[in-house]
TORRO-132025 format. One line per 3 residues: number of its first residue (from 1); for each residue x, y, z of C-alpha. Coordinates in nm, 3 decimals. Layout:
N
NUM	X:Y:Z; ...
END
This chain:
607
1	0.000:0.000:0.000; 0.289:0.263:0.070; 0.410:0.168:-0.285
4	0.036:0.272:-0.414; 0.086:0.589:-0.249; 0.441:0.672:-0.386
7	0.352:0.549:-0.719; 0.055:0.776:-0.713; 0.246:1.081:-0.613
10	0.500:1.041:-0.868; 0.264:1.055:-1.147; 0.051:1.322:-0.982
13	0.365:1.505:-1.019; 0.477:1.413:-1.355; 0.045:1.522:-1.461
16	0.150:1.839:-1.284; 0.452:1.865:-1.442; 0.303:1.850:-1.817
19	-0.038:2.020:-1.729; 0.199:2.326:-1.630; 0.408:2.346:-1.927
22	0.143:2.314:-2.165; -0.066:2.589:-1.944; 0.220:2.856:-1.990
25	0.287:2.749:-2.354; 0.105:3.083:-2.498; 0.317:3.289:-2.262
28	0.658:3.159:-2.358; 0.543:3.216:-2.720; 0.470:3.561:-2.643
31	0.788:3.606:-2.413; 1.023:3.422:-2.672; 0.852:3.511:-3.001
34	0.770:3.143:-3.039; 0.507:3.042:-3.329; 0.194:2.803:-3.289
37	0.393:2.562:-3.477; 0.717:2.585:-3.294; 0.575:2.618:-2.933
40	0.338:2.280:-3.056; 0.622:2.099:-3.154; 0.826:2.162:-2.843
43	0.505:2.052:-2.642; 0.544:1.704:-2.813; 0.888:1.644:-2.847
46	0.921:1.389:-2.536; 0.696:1.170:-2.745; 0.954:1.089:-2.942
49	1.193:0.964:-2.689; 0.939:0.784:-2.517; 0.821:0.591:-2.795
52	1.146:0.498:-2.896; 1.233:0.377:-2.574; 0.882:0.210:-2.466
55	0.964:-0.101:-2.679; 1.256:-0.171:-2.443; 1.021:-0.170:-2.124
58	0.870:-0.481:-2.248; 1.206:-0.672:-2.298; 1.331:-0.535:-1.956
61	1.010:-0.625:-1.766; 1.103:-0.746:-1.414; 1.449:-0.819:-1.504
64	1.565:-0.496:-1.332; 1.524:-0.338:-0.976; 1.170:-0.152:-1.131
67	1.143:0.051:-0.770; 1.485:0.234:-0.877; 1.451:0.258:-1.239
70	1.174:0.445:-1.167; 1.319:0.682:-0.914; 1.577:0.758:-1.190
73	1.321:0.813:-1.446; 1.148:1.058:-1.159; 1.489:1.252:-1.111
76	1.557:1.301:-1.488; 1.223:1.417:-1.505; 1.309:1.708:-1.212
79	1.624:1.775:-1.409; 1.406:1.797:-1.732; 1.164:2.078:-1.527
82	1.543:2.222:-1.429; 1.634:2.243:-1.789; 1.346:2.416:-1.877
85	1.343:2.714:-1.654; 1.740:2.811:-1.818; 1.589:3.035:-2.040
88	1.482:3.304:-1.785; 1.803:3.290:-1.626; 1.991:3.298:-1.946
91	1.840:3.497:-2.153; 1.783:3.942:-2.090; 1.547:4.101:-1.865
94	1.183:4.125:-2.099; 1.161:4.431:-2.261; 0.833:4.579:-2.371
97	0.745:4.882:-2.543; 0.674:5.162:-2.346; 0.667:5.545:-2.395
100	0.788:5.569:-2.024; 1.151:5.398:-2.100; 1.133:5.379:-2.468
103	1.044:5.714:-2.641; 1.054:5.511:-3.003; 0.784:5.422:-2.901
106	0.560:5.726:-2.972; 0.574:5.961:-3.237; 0.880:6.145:-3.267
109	0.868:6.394:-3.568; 1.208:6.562:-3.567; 1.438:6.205:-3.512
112	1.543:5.969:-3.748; 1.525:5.634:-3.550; 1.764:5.328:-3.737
115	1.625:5.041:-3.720; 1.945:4.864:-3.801; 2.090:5.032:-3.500
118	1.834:4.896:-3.251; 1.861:4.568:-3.448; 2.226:4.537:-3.368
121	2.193:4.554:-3.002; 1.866:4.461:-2.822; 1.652:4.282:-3.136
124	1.937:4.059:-3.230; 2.005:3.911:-2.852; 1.586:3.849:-2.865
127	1.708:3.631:-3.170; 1.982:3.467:-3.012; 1.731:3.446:-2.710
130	1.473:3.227:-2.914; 1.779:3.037:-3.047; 1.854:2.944:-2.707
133	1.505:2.887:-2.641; 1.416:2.629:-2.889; 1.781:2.402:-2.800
136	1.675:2.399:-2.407; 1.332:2.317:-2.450; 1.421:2.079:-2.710
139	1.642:1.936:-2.487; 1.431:1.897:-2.173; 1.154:1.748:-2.351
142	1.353:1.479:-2.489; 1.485:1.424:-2.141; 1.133:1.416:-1.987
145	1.065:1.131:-2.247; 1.283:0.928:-2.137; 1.266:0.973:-1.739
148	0.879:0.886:-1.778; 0.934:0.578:-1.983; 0.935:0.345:-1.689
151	0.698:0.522:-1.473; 0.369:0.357:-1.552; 0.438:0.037:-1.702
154	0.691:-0.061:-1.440; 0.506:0.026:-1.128; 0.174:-0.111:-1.255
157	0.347:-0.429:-1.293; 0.547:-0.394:-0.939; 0.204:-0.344:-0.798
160	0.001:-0.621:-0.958; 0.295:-0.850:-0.902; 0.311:-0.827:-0.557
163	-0.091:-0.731:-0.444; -0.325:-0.998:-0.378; -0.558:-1.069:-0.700
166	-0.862:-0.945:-0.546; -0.613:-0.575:-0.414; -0.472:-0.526:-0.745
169	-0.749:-0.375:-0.898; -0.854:-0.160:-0.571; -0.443:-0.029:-0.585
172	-0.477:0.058:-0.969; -0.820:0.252:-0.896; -0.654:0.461:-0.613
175	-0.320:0.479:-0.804; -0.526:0.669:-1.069; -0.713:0.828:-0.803
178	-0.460:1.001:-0.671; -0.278:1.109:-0.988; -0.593:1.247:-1.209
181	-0.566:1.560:-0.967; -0.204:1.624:-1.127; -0.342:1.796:-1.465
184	-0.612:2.018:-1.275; -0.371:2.137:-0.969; -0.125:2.198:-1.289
187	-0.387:2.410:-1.469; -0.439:2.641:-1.103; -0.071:2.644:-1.063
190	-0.078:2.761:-1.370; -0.327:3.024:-1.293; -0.183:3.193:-1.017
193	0.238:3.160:-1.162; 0.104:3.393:-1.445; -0.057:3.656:-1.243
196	0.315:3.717:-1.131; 0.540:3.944:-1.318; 0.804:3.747:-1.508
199	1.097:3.910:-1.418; 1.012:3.943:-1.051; 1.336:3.789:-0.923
202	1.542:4.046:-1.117; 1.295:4.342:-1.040; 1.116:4.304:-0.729
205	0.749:4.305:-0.681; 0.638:4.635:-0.820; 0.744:4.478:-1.169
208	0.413:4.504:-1.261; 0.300:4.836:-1.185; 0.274:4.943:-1.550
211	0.125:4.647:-1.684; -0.210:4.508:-1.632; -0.272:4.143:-1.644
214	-0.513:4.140:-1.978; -0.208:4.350:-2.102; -0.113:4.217:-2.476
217	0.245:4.262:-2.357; 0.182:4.086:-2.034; 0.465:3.792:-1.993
220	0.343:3.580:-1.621; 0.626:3.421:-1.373; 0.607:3.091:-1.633
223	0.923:2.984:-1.449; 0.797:2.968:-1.104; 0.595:2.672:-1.152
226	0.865:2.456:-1.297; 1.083:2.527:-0.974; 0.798:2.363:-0.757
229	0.722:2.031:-0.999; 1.104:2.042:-0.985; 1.057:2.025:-0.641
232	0.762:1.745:-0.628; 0.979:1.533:-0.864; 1.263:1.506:-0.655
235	1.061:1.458:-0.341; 0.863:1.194:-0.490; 1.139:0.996:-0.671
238	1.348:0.978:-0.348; 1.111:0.712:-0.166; 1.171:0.430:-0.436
241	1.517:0.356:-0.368; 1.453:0.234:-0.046; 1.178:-0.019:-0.230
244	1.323:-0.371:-0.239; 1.355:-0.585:-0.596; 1.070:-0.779:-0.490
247	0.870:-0.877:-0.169; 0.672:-1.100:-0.036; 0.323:-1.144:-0.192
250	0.002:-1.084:-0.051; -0.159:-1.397:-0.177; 0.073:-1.713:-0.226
253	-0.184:-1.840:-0.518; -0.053:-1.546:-0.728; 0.137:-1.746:-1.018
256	0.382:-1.683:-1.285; 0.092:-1.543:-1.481; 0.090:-1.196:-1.259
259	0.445:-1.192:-1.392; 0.370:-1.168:-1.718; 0.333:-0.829:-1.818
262	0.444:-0.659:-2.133; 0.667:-0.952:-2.223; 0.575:-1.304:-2.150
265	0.373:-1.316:-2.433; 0.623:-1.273:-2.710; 0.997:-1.417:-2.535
268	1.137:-1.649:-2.328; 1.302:-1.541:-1.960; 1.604:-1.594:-2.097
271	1.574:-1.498:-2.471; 1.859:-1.212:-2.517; 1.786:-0.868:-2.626
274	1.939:-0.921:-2.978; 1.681:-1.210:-3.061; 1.414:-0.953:-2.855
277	1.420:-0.682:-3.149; 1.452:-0.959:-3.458; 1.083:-1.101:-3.330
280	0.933:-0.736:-3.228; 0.862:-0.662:-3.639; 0.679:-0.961:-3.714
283	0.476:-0.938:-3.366; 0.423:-0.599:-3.444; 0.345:-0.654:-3.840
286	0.066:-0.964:-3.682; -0.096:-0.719:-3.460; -0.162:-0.532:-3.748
289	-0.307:-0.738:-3.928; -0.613:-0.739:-3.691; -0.858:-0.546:-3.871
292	-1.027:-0.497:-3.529; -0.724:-0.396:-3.334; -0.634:-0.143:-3.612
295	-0.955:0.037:-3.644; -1.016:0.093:-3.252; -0.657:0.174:-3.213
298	-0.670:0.429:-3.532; -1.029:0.576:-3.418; -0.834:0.599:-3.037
301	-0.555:0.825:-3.207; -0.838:1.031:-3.375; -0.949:1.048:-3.024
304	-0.641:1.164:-2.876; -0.560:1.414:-3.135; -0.869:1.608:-3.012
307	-0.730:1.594:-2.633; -0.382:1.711:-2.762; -0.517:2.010:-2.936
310	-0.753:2.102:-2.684; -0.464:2.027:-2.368; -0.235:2.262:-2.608
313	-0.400:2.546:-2.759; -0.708:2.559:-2.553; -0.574:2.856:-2.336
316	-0.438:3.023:-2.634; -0.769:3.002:-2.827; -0.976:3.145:-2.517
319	-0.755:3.428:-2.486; -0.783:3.541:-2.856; -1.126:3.511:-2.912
322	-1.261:3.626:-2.600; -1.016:3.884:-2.495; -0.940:3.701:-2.148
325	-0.579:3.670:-1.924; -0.398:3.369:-1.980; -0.436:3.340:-1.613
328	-0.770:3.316:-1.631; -0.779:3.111:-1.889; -0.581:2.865:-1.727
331	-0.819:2.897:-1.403; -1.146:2.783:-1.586; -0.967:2.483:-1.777
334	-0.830:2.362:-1.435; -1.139:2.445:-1.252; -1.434:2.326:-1.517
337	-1.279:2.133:-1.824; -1.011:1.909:-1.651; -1.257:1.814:-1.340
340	-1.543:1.736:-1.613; -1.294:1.496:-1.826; -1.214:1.301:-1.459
343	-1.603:1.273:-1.417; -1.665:1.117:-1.749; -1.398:0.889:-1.720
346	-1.524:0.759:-1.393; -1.891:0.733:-1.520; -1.791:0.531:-1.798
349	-1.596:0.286:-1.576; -1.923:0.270:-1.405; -2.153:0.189:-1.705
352	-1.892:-0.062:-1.840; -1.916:-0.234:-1.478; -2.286:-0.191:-1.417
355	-2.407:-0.288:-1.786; -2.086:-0.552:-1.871; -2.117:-0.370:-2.267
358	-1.980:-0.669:-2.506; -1.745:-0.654:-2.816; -2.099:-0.609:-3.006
361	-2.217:-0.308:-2.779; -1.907:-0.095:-2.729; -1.870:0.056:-3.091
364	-2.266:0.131:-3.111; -2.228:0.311:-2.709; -1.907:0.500:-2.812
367	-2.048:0.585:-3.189; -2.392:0.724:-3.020; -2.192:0.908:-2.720
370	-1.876:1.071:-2.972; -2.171:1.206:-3.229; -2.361:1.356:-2.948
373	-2.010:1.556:-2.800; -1.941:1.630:-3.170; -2.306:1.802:-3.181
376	-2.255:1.976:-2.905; -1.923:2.131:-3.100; -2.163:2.276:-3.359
379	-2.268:2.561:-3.160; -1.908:2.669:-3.117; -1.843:2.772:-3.448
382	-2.105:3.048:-3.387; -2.018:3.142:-3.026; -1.729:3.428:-3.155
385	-1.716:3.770:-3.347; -1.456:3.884:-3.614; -1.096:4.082:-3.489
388	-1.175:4.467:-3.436; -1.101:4.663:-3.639; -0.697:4.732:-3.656
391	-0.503:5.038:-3.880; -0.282:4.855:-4.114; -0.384:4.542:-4.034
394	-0.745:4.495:-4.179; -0.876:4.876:-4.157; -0.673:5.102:-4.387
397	-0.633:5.488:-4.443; -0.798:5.617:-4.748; -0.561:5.596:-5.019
400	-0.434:5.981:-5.152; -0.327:6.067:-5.513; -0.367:5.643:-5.565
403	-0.086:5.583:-5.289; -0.160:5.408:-4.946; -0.173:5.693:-4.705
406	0.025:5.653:-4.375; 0.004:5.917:-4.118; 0.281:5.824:-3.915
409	0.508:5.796:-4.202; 0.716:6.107:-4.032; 0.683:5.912:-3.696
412	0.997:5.711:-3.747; 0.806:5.414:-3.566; 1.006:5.126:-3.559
415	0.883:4.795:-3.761; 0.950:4.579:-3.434; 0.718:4.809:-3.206
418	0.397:4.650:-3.018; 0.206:4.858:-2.771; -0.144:4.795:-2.916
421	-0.348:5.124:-2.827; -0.721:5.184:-2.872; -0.811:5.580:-3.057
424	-1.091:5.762:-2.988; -1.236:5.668:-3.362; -1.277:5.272:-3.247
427	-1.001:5.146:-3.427; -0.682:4.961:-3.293; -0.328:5.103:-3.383
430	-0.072:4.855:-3.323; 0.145:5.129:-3.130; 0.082:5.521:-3.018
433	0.360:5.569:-3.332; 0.161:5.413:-3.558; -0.106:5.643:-3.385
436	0.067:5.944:-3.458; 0.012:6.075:-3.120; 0.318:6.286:-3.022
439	0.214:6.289:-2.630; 0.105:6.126:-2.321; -0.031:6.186:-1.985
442	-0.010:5.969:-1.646; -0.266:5.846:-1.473; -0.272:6.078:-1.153
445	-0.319:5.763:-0.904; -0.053:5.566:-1.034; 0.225:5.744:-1.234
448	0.378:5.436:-1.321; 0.064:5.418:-1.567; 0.007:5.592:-1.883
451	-0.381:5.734:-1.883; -0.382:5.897:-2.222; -0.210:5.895:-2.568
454	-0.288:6.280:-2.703; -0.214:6.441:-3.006; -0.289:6.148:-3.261
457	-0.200:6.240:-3.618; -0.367:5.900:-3.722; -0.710:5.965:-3.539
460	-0.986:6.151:-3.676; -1.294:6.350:-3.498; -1.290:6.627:-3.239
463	-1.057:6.396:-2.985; -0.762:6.258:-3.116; -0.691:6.038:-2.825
466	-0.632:5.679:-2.767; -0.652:5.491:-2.464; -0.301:5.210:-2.348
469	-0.506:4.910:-2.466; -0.647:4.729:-2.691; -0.976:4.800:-2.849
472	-1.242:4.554:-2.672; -1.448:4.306:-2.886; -1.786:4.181:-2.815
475	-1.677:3.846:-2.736; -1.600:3.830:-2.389; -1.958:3.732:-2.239
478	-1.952:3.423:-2.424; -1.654:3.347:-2.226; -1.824:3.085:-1.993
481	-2.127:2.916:-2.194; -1.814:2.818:-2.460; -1.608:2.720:-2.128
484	-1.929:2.487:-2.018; -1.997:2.368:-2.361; -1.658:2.243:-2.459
487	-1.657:2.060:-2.074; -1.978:1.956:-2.134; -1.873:1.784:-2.454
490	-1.565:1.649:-2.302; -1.775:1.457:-2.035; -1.985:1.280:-2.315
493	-1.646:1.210:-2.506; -1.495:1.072:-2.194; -1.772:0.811:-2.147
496	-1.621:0.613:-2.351; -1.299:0.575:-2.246; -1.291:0.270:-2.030
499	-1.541:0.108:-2.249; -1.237:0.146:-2.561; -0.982:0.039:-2.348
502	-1.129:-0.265:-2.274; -1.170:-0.319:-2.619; -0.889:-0.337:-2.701
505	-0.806:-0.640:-2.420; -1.101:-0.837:-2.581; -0.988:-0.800:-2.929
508	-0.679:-0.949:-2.914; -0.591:-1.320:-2.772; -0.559:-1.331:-2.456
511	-0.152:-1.425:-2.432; -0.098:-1.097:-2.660; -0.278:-0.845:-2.453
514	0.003:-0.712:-2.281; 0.234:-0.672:-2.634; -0.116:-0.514:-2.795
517	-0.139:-0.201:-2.518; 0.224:-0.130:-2.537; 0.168:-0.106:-2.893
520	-0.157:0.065:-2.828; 0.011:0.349:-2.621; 0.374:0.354:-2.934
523	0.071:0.421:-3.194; -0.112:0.705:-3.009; 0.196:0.878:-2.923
526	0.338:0.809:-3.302; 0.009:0.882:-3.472; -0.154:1.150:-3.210
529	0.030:1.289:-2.948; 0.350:1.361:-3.198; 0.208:1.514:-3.466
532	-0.110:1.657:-3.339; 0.037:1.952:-3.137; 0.213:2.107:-3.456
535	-0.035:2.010:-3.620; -0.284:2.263:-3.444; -0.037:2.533:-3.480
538	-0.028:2.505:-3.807; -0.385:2.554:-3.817; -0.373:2.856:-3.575
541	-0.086:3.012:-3.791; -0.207:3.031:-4.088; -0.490:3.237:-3.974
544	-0.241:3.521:-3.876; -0.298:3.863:-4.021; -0.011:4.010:-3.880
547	0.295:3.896:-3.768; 0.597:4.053:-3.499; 0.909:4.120:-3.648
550	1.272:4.114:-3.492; 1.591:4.187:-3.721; 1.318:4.163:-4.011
553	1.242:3.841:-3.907; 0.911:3.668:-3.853; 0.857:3.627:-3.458
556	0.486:3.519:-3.279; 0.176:3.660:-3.407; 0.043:3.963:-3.302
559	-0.344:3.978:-3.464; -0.545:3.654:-3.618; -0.814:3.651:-3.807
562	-1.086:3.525:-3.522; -1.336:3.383:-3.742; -1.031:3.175:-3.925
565	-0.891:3.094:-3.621; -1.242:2.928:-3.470; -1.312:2.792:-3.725
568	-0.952:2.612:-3.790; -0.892:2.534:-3.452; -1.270:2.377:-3.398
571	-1.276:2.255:-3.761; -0.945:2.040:-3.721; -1.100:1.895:-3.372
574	-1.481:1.818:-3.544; -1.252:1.668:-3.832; -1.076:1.399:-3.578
577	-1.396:1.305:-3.417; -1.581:1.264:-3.733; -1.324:1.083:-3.858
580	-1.281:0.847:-3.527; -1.656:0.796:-3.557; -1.613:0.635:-3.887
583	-1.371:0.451:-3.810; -1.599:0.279:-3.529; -1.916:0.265:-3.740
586	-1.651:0.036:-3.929; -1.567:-0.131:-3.632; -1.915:-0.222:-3.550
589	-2.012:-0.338:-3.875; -1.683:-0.571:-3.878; -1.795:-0.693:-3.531
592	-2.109:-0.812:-3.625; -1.963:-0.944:-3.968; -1.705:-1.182:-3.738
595	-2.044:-1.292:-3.492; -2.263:-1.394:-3.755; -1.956:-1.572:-3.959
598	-1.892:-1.749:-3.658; -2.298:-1.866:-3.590; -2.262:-1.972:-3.924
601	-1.964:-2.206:-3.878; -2.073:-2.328:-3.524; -2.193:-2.697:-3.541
604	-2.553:-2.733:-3.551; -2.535:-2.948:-3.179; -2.400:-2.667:-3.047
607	-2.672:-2.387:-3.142
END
């Protein structure tokens, strides 16, 4: 039982861990000028250790002292966590625009700013910043993939080997229990590590007195979390090398078959490593060949492409569209969404227990329960407005003497400048420059605050003013139904979990179970939780309108397109579940297809 609670700790911790990082993703894009695409593909780079590794857990099984292998994987996952906080320490104070340190940063008629001049200094270490950036994180992840290798197939194992029969399952249930907490406490950590200044060990707590936390420029204390799963890691990894090899069993009847898992079905105790990876291709070639097997596993990738997207860019895509913190953000995923994925999970292990659903029953329960969550989607495509109106972006000046017209073409503004600003006419200007407003004046109860941009060239009517922010939209009430909806959906989705899971037990024979979820678990991270994640930021890219620029090169994103954006980022999600659903429509039919065959070849004495 102490093993049950250690083992549950550690992979709270490792949830916590990854439920973190993926919560702060948007603000180390925004920190690092990171794109969709490259922040994605970070996210999912300790796939790719992990399933190249994986296929060795099931040669190793319980050759090795499992207790410490996994305390080793747990402490190259803290040094992973380590790894990933380097770039604050590394890299230069964040700078942001601001007329208060930064007069480039409003209109200045009579000086001739260089932008190659400010490109040599300050832009080009950003650039060697994000350099540094992508090699770290890189880095990390890859190490994280390999420290959580033997974390769940190895204890599981450990436990089952040594708990009575009838305990096993119990331990397994409160094993799971106690880690399902990790991604929601990671989500609220999350939450309140971004309401913190980034830079608040170099500046002190008043770092923030200039900007607010719906700020576009806002960067949160994304490092401060990593320091306390670093922390949780180590702490939890410790216990486990004070575990013994083995120990004494808490039923004598448990047999050899307990010892089985992951490898018994496919080698010999003593067949050598060598003669181990000849025989894994043709096992792996004969699972395959199940048509069953396939389709669930394919329709389960489908599955898990839609939780990688959502896990991802979910934050990011409630912050553009509805003009919410990415605190915020973070605090209604780990507070609604994450606690309403746990419940559906655990209602579905109920109605597979309660109702015993056969091979027949699953596909038609999962089909009916995946269409209704993909319904509920529908709605969501609707529940947005278009980006507001911006100068230069997607409003323009009227054109003089059949030129563009800019107004701040005196201004020098400089190309790299963001400070979004909101005139007087309704429309955005992506600084005070690009305003044209030549002055400013403080807000009287806190001077560390700029109240007014005055004097805009760029803004027509009586008041040529603009106000430090951005323009609102009329999004933001929809805020929470979307947040309920998308839970809502998730719960129905989640019903169906344990039901495919044990699917995929009673499709196979019963001596290959073990070799068919390992290479369940390679093929969703291969086909799913790999690609997926770049995937999505692909899609969330390529509705851009207007990208940052450092040195002249392409940095994160400063406006999208909101309607492209929805409907990308929801379109690519409906896509996977449509596309799952098909593929168990398929599975059903070839289910019943294999029943009747078999009537039909059953002796008559025997119907």
């Amino acid at each position: 039982m102490l093993f049950v609670l250690c083992h549950g700790l550690l992979q709270f911790s490792q949830l916590l861990y990854s439920a973190y990082f993926k919560s702060t993703i948007t603000t180390i894009e925004r920190r690092y000028g990171l794109s969709s695409y490259s922040s994605g593909t970070i996210s999912s780079l300790n796939e790719i250790s992990n399933s190249v590794l994986i296929v060795f857990v099931s040669y190793f099984g319980n050759r090795v002292h499992r207790p410490r292998v996994i305390g080793i994987g747990g402490l190259l996952m803290a040094i992973s966590a380590m790894i990933l906080t380097l770039p604050h320490f590394l890299s230069q104070p964040y700078e942001f625009d601001s007329v208060l340190h930064n007069r480039h940063d409003i209109c200045n008629l009579h000086q001739n700013s260089s932008d190659s001049e400010s490109c040599g200094r300050d832009e080009s270490r950003r650039l060697t910043d994000t350099n540094n950036v992508w090699l770290l994180m890189a880095s990390a992840q890859l190490l994280f993939g390999v420290g959580s290798v033997p974390i769940q197939p190895f204890g599981i194992s450990y436990i089952d080997d040594f708990a009575g029969p009838a305990n096993s399952p119990l331990y397994i249930a409160i094993l799971f229990a106690v880690s399902v907490f990790g991604p929601v406490i990671g989500y609220l950590l999350g939450s309140v590590m971004l309401r913190i200044y980034v830079d608040v060990d170099r500046l002190g707590l008043g770092a923030d007195l200039e900007l607010r936390h719906s700020d576009p420029r806002w960067v949160g204390a994304w490092w401060m979390g990593l320091l306390i799963t670093t922390g949780c890691l180590v702490l939890t990894s410790i216990p486990y090398f004070f575990f013994p090899r083995s120990m004494p069993s808490e039923d004598s009847v448990i047999g050899s078959e307990s010892e089985s898992d992951m490898n018994d079905d496919f080698k010999k105790p003593d067949i050598s490593l060598l003669d181990f990876l000849k025989m894994f291709p043709r096992m792996f070639i004969h699972l395959l060949l199940s048509p069953l097997f396939l389709m669930l596993v394919l329709a389960q990738c489908c599955f898990s492409s839609v939780i990688a997207g959502l896990s991802t860019f979910l934050n990011k895509f409630l912050e553009r569209q509805y003009s919410t913190s990415a605190a915020y953000s973070s605090l209604l995923i780990g507070a609604v969404t994450l606690p309403s994925v746990a419940v559906g999970m655990l209602v579905g292990g109920v109605i597979m227990k309660r109702t015993g659903l056969s091979l027949k029953t699953i596909p038609r329960f999962s089909t009916v329960m995946l269409t209704i969550s993909t319904l509920l989607c529908v709605p969501l495509f609707f529940m947005g407005c278009p980006t507001q109106k911006v100068s230069e972006v997607n409003h323009y000046q009227v054109r003089q003497h059949g030129s563009p017209y800019k107004c701040y073409s005196d201004c020098s503004c400089p190309d790299s400048a963001f400070n979004p600003v909101c005139g007087s006419d309704g429309i955005e200007y992506i600084s005070p420059c690009h305003a044209g407003c030549t002055n400013f004046t403080k807000d009287p109860n806190n001077t560390h605050r700029v109240q007014l941009y005055t004097n805009c060239r760029c803004i027509s009517g009586s008041q040529s003013n603009a106000r430090p922010a951005p323009c609102p939209n009329s999004c933001p009430h929809l805020l929470l139904p979307v947040i309920l909806v998308i839970s809502l959906a998730s719960l129905i989705a989640c019903l169906t979990h344990n039901p495919m899971y044990m699917m995929v037990l009673r499709s196979v024979p019963s001596e290959e179970k073990s070799f068919a979820i390992g290479i369940q678990f390679l093929l969703m991270r291969v086909l799913a939780w790999l690609p997926a994640p770049a995937l999505y930021g692909m899609a969330i890219d390529s509705s851009c309108i207007s990208w940052k620029r450092v040195c002249g090169k392409k940095s994160s994103c400063g406006y999208y397109d909101n309607n492209s954006l929805r409907n990308r980022y929801l379109g690519l999600q409906v896509g996977y579940k449509v596309a799952g659903i098909v593929l168990l429509m398929m599975l059903g039919w070839k289910v019943h297809r294999t029943q009747e065959y078999s009537l039909e070849k059953r002796p008559e004495g025997l119907l």
